[in-house]
C-alpha positions in Angstrom: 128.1 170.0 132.0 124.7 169.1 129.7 124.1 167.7 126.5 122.2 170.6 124.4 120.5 169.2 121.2 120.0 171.7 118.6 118.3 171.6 114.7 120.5 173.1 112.5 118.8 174.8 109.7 119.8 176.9 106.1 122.6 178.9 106.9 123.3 177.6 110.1 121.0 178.9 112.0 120.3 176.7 115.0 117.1 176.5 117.3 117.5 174.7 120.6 115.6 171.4 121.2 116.6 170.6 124.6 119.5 170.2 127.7 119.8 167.3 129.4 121.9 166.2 131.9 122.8 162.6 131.0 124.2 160.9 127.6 121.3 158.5 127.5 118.7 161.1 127.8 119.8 163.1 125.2 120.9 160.5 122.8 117.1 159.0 122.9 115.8 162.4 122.6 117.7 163.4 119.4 117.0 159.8 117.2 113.4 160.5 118.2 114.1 163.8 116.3 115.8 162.2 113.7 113.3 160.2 113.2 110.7 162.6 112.4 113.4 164.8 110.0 111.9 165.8 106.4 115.3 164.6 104.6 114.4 167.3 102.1 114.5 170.2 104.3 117.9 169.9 105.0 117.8 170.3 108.2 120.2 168.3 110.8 120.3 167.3 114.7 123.1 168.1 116.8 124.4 166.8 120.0 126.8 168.3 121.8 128.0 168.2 125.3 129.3 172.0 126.1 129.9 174.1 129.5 126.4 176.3 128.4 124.4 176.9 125.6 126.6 180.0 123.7 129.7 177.7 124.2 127.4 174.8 122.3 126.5 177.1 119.9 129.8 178.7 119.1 131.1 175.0 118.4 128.3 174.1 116.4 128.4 177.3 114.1 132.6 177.2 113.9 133.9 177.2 110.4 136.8 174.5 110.4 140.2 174.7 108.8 140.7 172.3 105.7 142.9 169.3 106.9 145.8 170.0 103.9 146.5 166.4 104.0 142.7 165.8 102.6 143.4 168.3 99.8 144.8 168.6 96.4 145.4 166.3 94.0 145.8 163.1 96.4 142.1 163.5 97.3 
């Protein structure tokens, strides 16, 4: 399976940066993009190792359920 890097924009929308087939590659490849990152845009850089690119993206875009134990009045 590859490591997809993606920018993830405003409202999630996501625009691919790259596949790679090893860790190491793709780790190097997204702190260069980091590096370069307006912090004011927002924006962020993804990795994330997935079967293809729509399985990457539907993990990256996935809304997640509130931990219950992290909520309320003990948080």
């Amino acid at each position: 399976m590859p490591y997809y890097v993606f920018r993830l924009g405003m409202f999630k929308v996501l625009e691919k940066q790259g596949e790679w087939a090893t860790f190491k590659e793709a780790r190097a490849h997204t702190n260069e993009l980091r590096k370069t990152l307006d912090p004011k845009s927002g924006d962020k850089i993804k990795m994330i190792f997935a079967e293809n690119e729509i399985a990457a993206q539907d993990t990256l875009t996935a809304e997640r359920e509130l931990d219950q134990r992290l909520s309320g009045d003990d948080w």
